[in-house]
C-alpha positions in Angstrom: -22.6 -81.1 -32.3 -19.8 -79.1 -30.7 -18.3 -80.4 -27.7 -21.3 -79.6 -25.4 -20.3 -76.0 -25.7 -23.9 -74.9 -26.6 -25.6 -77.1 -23.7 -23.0 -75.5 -21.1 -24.5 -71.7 -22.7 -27.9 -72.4 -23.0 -30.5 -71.1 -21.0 -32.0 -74.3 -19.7 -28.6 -75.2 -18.5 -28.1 -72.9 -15.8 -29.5 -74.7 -13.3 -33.3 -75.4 -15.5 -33.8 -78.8 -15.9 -37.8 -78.5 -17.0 -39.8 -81.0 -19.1 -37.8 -82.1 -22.4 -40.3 -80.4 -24.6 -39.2 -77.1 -22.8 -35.9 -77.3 -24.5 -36.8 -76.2 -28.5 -33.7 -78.4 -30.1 -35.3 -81.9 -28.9 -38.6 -80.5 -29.3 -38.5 -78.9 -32.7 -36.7 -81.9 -33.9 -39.2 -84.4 -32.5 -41.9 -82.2 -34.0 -39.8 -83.0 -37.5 -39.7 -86.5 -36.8 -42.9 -86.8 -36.3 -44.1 -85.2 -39.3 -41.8 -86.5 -41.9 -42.9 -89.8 -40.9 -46.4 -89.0 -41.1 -45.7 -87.7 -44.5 -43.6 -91.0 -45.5 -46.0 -93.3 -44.3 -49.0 -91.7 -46.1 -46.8 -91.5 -49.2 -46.4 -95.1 -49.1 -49.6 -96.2 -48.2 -50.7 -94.0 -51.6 -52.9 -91.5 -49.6 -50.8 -88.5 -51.3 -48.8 -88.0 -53.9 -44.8 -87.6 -54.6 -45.2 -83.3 -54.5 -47.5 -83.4 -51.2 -45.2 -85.5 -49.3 -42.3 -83.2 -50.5 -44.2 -80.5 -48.4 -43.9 -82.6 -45.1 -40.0 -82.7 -45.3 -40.1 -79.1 -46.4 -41.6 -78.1 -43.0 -39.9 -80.9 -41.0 -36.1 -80.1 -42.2 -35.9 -76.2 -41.3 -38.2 -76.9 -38.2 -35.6 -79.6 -37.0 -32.4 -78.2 -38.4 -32.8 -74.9 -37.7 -31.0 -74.3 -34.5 -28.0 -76.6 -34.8 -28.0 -75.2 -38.5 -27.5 -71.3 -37.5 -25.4 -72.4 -35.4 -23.2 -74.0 -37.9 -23.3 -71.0 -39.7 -22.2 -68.8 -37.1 -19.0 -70.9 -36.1 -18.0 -70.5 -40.0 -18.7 -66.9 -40.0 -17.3 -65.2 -36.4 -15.1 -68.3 -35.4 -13.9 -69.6 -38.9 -14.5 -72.9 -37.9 -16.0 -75.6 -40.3 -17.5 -77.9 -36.9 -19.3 -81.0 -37.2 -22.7 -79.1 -36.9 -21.5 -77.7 -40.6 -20.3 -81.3 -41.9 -24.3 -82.3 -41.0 -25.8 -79.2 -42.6 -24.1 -79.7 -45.7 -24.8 -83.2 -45.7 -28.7 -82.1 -45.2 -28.5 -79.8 -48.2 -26.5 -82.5 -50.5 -29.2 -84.6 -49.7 -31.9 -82.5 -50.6 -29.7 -81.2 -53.9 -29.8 -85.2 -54.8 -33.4 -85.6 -54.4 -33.2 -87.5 -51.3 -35.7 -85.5 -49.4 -36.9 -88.3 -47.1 -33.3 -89.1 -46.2 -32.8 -85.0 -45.3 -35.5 -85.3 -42.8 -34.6 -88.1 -41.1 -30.9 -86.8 -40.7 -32.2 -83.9 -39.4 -34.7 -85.2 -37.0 -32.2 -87.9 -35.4 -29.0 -85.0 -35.5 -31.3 -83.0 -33.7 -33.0 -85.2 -31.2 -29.7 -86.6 -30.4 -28.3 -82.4 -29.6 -31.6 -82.7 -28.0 -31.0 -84.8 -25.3 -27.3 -84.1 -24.7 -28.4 -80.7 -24.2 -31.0 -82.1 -21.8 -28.6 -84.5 -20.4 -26.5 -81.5 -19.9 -28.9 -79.2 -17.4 -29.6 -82.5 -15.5 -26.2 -82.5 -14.5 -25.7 -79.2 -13.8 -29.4 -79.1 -12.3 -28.6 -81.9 -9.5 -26.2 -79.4 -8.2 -28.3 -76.8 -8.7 -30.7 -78.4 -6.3 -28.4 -77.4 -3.7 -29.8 -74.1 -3.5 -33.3 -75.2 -2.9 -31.9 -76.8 0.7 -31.9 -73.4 1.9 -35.3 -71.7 3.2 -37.1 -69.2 1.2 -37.7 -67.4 4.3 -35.4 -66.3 7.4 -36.7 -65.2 11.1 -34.3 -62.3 11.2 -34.4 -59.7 14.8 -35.0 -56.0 14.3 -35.8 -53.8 17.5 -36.3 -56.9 19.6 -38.7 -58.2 17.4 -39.1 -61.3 15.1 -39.6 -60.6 11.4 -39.7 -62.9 8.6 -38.6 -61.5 5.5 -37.5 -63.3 2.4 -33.5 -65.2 2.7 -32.8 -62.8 -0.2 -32.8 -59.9 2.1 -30.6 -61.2 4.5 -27.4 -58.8 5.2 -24.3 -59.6 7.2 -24.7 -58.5 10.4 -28.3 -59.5 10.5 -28.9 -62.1 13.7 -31.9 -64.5 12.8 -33.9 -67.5 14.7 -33.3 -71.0 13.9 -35.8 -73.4 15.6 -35.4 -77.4 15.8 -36.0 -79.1 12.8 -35.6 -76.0 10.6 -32.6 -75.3 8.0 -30.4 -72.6 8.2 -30.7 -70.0 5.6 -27.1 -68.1 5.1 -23.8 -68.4 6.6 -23.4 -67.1 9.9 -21.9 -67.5 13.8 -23.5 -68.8 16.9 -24.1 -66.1 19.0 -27.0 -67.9 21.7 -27.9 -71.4 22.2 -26.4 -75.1 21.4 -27.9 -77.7 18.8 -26.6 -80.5 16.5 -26.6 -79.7 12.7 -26.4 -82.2 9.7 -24.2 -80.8 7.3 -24.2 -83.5 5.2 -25.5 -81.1 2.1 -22.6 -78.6 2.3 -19.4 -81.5 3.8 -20.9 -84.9 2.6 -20.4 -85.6 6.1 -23.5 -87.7 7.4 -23.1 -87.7 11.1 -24.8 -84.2 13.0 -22.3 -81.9 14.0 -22.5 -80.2 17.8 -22.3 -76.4 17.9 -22.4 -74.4 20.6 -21.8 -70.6 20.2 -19.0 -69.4 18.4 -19.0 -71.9 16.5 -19.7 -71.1 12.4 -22.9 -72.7 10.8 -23.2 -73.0 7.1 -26.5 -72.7 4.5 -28.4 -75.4 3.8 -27.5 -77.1 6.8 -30.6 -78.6 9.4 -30.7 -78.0 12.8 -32.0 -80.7 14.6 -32.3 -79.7 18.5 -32.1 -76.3 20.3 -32.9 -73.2 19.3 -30.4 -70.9 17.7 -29.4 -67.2 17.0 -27.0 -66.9 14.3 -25.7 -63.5 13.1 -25.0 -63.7 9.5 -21.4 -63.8 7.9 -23.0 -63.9 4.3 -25.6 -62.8 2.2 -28.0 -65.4 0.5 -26.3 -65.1 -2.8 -22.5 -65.5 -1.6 -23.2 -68.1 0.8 -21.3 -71.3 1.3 -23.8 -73.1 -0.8 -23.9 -70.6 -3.5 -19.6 -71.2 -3.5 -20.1 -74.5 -4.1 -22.5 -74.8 -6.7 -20.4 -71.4 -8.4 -17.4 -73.6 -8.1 -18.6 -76.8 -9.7 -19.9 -75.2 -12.6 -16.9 -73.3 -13.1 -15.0 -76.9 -12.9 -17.5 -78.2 -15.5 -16.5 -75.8 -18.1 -12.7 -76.4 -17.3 -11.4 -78.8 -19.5 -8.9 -81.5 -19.3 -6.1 -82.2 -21.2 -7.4 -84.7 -23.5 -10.7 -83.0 -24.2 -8.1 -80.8 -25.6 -6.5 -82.7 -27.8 -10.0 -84.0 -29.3 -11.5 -80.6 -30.0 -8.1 -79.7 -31.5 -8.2 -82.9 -33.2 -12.0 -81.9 -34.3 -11.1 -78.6 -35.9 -8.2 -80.3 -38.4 -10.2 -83.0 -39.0 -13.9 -81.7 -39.9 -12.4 -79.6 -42.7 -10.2 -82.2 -43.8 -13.5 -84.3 -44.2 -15.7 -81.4 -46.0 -12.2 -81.4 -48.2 -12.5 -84.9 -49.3 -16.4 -84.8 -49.7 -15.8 -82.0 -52.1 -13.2 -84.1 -53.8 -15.5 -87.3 -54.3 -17.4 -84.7 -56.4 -14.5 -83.1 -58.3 -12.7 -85.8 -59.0 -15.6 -88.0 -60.6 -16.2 -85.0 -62.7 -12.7 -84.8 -63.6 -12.8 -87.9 -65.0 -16.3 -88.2 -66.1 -17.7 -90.7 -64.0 -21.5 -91.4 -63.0 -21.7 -88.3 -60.7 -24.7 -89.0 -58.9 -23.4 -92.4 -57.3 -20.1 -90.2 -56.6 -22.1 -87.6 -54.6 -24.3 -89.4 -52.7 -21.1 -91.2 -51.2 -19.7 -87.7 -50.6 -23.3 -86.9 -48.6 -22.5 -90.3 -46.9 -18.9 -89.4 -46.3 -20.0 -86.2 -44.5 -22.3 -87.9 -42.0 -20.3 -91.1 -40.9 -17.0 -89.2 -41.0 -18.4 -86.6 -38.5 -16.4 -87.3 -35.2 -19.1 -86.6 -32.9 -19.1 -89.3 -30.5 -15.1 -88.9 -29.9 -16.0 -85.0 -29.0 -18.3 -86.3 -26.9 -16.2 -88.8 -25.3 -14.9 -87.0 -22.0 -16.8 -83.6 -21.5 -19.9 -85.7 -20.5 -18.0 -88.4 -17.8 -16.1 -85.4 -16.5 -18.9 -83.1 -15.6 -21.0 -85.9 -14.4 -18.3 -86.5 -12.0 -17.6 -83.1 -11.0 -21.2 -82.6 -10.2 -21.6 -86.1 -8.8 -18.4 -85.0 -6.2 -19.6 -81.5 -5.8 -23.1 -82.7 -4.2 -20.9 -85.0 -1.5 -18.6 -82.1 -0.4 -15.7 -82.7 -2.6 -15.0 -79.6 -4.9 -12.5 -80.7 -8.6 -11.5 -77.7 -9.7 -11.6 -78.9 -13.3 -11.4 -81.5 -15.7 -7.5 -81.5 -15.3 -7.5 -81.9 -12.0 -10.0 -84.8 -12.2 -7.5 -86.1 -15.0 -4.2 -85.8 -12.5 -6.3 -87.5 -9.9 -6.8 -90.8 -11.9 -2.9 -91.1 -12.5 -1.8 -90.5 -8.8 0.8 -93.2 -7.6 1.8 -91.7 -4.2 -0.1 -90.0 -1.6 1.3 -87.5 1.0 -0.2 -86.3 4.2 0.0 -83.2 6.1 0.2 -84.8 10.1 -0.8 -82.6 12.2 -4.5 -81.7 11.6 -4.7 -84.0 8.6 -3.3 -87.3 10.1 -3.9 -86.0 13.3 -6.7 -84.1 14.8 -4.7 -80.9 15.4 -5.6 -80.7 18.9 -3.4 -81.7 21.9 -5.1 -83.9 24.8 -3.5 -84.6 27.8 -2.6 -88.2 28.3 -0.6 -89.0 31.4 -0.6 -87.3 34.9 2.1 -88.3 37.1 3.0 -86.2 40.4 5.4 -86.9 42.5 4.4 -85.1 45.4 0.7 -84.9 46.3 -2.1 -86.4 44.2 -2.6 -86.1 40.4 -5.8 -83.9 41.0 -3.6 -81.3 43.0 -1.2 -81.5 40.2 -3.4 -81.4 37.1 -5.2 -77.5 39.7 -2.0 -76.1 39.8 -0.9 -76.5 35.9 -4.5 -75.6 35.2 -4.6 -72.3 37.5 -1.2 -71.2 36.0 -2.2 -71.8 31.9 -5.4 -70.1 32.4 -4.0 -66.9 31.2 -2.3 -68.3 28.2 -3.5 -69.3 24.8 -1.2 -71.6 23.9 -2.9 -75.1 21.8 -1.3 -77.0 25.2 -2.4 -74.9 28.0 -5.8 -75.3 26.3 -5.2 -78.8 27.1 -4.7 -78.9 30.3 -7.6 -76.7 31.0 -9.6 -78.7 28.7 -8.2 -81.9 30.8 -9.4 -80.2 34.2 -12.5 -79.1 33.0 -13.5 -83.1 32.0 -12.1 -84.4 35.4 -14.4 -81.6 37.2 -10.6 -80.1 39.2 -11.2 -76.8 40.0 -8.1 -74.5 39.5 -5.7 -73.3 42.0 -6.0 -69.3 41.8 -3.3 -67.6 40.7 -1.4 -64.1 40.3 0.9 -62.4 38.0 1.0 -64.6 35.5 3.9 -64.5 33.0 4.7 -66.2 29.4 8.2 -67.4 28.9 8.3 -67.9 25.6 9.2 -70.8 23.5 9.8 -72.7 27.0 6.4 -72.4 29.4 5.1 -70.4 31.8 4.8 -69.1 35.2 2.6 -67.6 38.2 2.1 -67.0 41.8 0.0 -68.8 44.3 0.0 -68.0 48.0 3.7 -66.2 48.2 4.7 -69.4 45.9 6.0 -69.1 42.2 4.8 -72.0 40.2 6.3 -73.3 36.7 5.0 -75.2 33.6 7.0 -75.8 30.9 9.3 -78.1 29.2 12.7 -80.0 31.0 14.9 -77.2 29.4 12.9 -74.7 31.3 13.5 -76.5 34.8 17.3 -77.3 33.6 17.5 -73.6 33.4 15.8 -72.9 36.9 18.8 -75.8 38.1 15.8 -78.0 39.2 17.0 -82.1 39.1 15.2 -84.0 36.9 17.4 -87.0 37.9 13.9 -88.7 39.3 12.0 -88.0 35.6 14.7 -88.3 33.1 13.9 -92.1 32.0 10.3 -91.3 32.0 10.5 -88.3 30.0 12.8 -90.0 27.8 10.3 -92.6 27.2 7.4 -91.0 26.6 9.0 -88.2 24.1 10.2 -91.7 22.2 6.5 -92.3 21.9 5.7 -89.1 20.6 4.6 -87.7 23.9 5.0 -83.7 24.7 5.8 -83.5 28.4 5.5 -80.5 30.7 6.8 -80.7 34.3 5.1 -79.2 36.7 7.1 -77.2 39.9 8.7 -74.1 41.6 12.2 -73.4 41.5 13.2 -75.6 43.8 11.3 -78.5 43.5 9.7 -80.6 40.9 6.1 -82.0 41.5 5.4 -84.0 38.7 4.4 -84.2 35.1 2.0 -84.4 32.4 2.2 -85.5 28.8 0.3 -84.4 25.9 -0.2 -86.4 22.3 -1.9 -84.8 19.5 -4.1 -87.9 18.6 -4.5 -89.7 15.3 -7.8 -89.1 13.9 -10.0 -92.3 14.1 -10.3 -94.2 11.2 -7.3 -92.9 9.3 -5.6 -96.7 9.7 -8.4 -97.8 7.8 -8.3 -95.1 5.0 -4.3 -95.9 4.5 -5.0 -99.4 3.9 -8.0 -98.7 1.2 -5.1 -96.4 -0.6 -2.7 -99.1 -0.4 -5.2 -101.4 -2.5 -5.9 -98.8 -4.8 -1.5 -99.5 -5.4 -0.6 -96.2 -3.7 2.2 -95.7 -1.6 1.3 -93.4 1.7 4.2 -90.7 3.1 3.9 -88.1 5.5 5.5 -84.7 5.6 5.6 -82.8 9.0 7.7 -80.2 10.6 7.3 -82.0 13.8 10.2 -83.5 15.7 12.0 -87.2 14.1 10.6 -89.4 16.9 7.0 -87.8 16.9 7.1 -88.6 13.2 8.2 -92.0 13.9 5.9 -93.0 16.4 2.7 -91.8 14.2 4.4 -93.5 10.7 4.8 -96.5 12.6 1.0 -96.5 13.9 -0.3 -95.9 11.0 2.3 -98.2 8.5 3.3 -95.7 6.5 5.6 -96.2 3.6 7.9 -93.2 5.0 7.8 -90.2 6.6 10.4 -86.7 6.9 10.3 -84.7 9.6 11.1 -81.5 10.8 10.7 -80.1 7.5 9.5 -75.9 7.5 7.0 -75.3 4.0 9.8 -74.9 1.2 11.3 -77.8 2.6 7.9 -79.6 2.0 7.8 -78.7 -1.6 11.3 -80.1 -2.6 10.2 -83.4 -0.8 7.0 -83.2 -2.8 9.1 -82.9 -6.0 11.5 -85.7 -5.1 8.3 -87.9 -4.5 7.0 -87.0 -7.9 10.6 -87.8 -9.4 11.2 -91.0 -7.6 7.2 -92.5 -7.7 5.5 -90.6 -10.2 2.2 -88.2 -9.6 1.7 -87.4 -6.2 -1.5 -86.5 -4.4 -0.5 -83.9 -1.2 -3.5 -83.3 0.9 -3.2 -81.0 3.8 -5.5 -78.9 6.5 -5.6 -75.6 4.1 -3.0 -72.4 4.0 -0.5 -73.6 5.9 0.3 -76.3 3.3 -0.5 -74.1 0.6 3.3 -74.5 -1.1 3.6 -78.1 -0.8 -0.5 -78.1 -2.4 0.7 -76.1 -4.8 3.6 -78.1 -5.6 2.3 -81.1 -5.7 0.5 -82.9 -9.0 -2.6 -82.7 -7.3 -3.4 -80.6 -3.8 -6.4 -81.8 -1.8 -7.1 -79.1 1.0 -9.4 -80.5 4.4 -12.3 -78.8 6.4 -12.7 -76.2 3.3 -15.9 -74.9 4.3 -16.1 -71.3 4.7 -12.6 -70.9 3.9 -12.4 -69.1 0.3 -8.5 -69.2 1.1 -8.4 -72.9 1.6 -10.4 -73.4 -1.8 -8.1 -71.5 -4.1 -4.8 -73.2 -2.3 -5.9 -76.5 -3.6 -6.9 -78.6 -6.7 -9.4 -80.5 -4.8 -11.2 -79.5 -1.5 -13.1 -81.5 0.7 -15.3 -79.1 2.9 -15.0 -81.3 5.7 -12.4 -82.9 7.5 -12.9 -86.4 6.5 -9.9 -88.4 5.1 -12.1 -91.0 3.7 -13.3 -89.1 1.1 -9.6 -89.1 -0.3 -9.9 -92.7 -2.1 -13.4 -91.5 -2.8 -12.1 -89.0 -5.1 -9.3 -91.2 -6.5 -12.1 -94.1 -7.0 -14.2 -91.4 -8.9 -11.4 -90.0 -10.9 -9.8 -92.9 -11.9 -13.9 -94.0 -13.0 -13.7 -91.1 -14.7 -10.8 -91.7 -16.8 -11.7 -95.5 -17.5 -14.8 -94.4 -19.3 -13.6 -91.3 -21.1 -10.7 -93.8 -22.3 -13.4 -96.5 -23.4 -15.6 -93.6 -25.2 -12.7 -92.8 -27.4 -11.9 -96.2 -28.3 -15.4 -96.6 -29.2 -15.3 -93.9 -31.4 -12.0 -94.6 -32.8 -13.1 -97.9 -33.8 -15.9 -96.6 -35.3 -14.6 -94.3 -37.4 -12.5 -96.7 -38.9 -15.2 -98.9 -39.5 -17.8 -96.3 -41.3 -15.4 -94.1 -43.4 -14.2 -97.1 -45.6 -18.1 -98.0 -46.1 -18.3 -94.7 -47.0 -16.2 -94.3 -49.2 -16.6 -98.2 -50.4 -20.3 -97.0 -50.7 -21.8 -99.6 -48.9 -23.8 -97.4 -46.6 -26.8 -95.2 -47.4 -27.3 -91.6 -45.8 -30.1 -93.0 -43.2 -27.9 -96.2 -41.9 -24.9 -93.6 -41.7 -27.1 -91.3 -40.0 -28.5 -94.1 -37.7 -25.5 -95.4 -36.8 -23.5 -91.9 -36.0 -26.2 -90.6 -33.7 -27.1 -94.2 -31.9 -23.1 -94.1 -31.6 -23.8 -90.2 -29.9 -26.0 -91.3 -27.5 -24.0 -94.2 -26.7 -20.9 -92.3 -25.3 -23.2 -89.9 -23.7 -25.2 -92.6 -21.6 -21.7 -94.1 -20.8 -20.7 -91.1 -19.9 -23.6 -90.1 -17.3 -22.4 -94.1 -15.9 -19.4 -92.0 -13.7 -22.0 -90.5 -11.2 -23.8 -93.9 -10.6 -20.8 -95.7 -9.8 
């Protein structure tokens, strides 16, 4: 047994999870089982003799010991390591030195069957996100000349445009380039509800489309699609190992030795002093088998890759058993606002003219931002576009930056932009300047609308909180974490959303090395803190922080290496998802070594007292195996 090292290598485990007799460790050693007990029984039942039953365990113990045996030998000779596969193969051959023929085979048989099936349990893991891949089609409706050709998804190239019809999944990565539909994406985000998409819009692998027919140009080939990231990624985590599976294999390669050591000295020492031997080295045999720390090893590499995988497959990516290990310690969480708290785009809230109607208002802002690109001139043409206002036309249209802008209708020149710009112009706001005051307290952004020598109103834009996130602060508060946000918005915009939300605090106008000191101050005044942020843009204070936790990662290779943790969509919820998992996670790894702890402490004095014989040691130590493994596989079922 070494740390699940040789199920993370095998064949079978990247991504095969056949039948168990297609995996030759269980196999072979159920084979053994089988006929050393077919030998003992006939033995017993005085059908053969002593010698012919001696020729079923010969068979049965290479058969069933073989592969965990070479391997043993191997770690000694290229790694100089004396594992635990090596403390069980020399307790197999002191057995058989004794005599104990029928106690051999049965070590070997339940040693093997129990690498067996943590081998097997192994691929299953891995295999479930594996599965992933088969969402995808075999087959993609690609256009060449005009013309419709299926050829496998293999052959898909960037560039290509293919056919998506309702009801059928789409096969790579790629862009809208004709039609509208609704997607689920639930197999690459976890995200259960369809998505819209019209063109322009990216699509990802794996994902269904449920309505209109599509043409998608490819951004990705089949093998470096989004799916094939994800699975890449998880099984990449899954070999990544926290810090206390660390400690235990470190702990493992001091202590085997130190076990073979003492075995060796119950034989010695006896001699020395010319006692019974053969009592003396059947404890040592006994020693070597209950001594063997194999359920400790075992202990967190099987909860932490059943989580990871578990997480993977609902569109959260842990970069690692670490990670996974930081997230069950986390005692403050801080937010990102805008695009994280908040949904990152502007809408216009309030329309409030002063001359004319709000509809003639709301045309002439429209007709002016129509040249610009600015996230709240998309606004207000977004805002025009859902109250059906058509825009007034306009010429020579001009940005002033940092302040608004400004164009020409009918001899006229109009302006949009904030009250500095029309304090500038020497416009009076003497009519607006309560009601701008009032609604920038609240958070508002408010651009006046005008010429140079008269003001005609106002409208004010909020970037809104996303729905739900109330709710999610609330579930982290009774998980007993405290909730901050970070934002290099203005004090009062900070305010208004803290307060909505009932955060514990929040800093404002804070540029991204300011974000990272106040991540380290949280982390010195709280303890661990979890930062979780809309991608790049937050990439220092993600970085910084004990754990980062990147949104809306799909499709954004840059988003997934900023962060610890990324959730491919943009859901908050799944952020006590993850900390539910993780600190699942650590609660079983912690009861595993416990169990094993305990015992250890309970066998090796049997041992040594020589209470036990070698098949209750060997019983016990590989029911004990299984145990932590099947508590283990518990973390993706909660």
């Amino acid at each position: 047994m070494n740390t699940g090292k040789k199920a993370m290598d095998s064949d079978h485990d990247r991504g095969f999870a056949g039948p168990w007799w297609q995996y030759p460790v269980l196999r072979n050693a159920l084979i053994a089982g089988v006929l050393a007990g077919v030998g003992f029984a006939l033995a017993h039942l005085g059908v053969i003799s002593e010698r012919t039953e001696a020729l079923f365990y010969f068979v049965a113990i290479p058969l069933g010991g073989y592969h965990w045996g070479w391997e043993a030998l191997e770690a000694l000779i290229h790694e100089r390591v004396f594992g635990i596969d090596f403390l069980m193969l020399a307790a197999t051959v002191g057995s058989g030195i004794l005599g104990l023929w029928d106690e051999a085979a049965f070590l070997v048989f339940l040693y093997g069957s129990a690498e067996g099936l943590e081998e097997y349990t192994y691929a299953r893991t891995r295999s479930a996100i594996r599965a992933l891949l088969d969402l995808a089609p075999k087959e993609a409706h690609i256009l060449r000349n005009g013309q419709e050709v299926t050829i496998p998804a293999e052959e898909l190239r960037v560039g290509d445009r293919f056919l998506a019809r309702p009801g059928e999944t789409i096969p790579t990565d790629g862009v809208i380039r004709i039609g509208s539909s609704s997607l689920d994406e639930a197999a690459v985000t976890g995200e259960s509800i369809p998505v819209d998409k019209v063109p322009g819009m990216k699509v990802f692998a794996g994902t269904l489309n449920r309505q209109g027919l599509l043409e998608i140009e490819a951004t990705a080939s089949f093998q470096d699609n989004t799916l094939a990231k994800i699975i890449h990624l998880v099984e990449a985590a899954q070999e990544r190992k926290g810090q206390a599976q660390q400690w235990i294999e470190r702990f493992g390669r001091r202590y085997s030795p130190t076990v073979l050591l003492a075995s060796v000295g119950f034989l010695v020492v006896p001699w020395l002093l010319g006692l019974p031997l053969e009592d003396w080295a059947e404890r040592a045999v006994v020693l070597l088998v209950a001594a063997a720390p194999c359920a400790l090893v075992m202990s967190t590499p099987v909860a932490t890759a059943a989580a990871i995988g578990w997480a993977g497959k609902h569109g959260i990516l842990i970069k690692g058993g670490v990670h996974l290990e930081r997230l069950g310690g986390i005692r403050i969480a801080a937010f990102d606002k805008t695009g994280t708290l908040t949904s990152g785009k502007p809408v216009v809230t309030d329309i409030i003219a002063l001359n004319g109607s709000p509809a003639e208002l709301l045309a002439v802002a429209a007709g002016i931002e129509y040249g610009s690109e600015h996230p709240l001139a998309r606004a207000i043409l977004e805002k025009a576009r859902a109250k059906g206002v058509a825009l007034r036309p306009m010429q020579d249209f001009q940005v002033l930056t940092g302040v608004g802008a400004t164009a020409v209708s009918d001899g006229v020149r109009w302006y949009v932009g904030s009250p500095a710009l029309f304090e500038d112009l020497g416009v009076a706001l003497d009519a607006v300047r309560v009601e701008v005051q009032t609604q920038q307290a609240q958070g508002k952004t408010v651009v006046l609308v005008g010429t140079n020598q008269d003001l005609r109103g106002m409208l004010t834009l909020q970037d809104p909180i996303r729905e739900g996130v109330k709710d999610i602060i609330l579930e982290l508060r009774r998980l007993g974490l405290r909730a901050v946000m970070l934002t290099g918005d203005n004090a009062s915009t900070a305010r208004t959303v803290a307060e909505e939300l009932s955060l514990d605090d929040s800093l404002a106008d804070l540029k991204p090395e300011d974000k990272v000191e106040a991540v380290k101050k949280l982390e010195r005044r709280h303890g661990p803190v979890l930062m979780v942020g809309d991608g790049i843009n937050d990439a220092p204070a993600l970085a910084a922080a004990t754990c980062g936790v990147a949104m809306g990662a799909a499709g954004s290779d840059a988003a997934i290496e900023a962060a610890d943790v990324a959730l491919m969509a943009d859901d908050l919820a799944k952020v006590p998802e993850v900390l539910r998992l993780a600190r699942r996670a650590k609660q079983i790894s912690v009861q595993n070594i416990v169990f094993s702890l305990l015992l250890l402490a309970i066998l090796i004095p049997l041992a040594v007292g020589g209470v036990l014989s070698v098949a209750l040691a060997v019983l016990v130590h590989e029911v004990s195996e299984l145990i932590a493994v099947a508590n283990g596989l518990r973390v993706a079922r909660s």
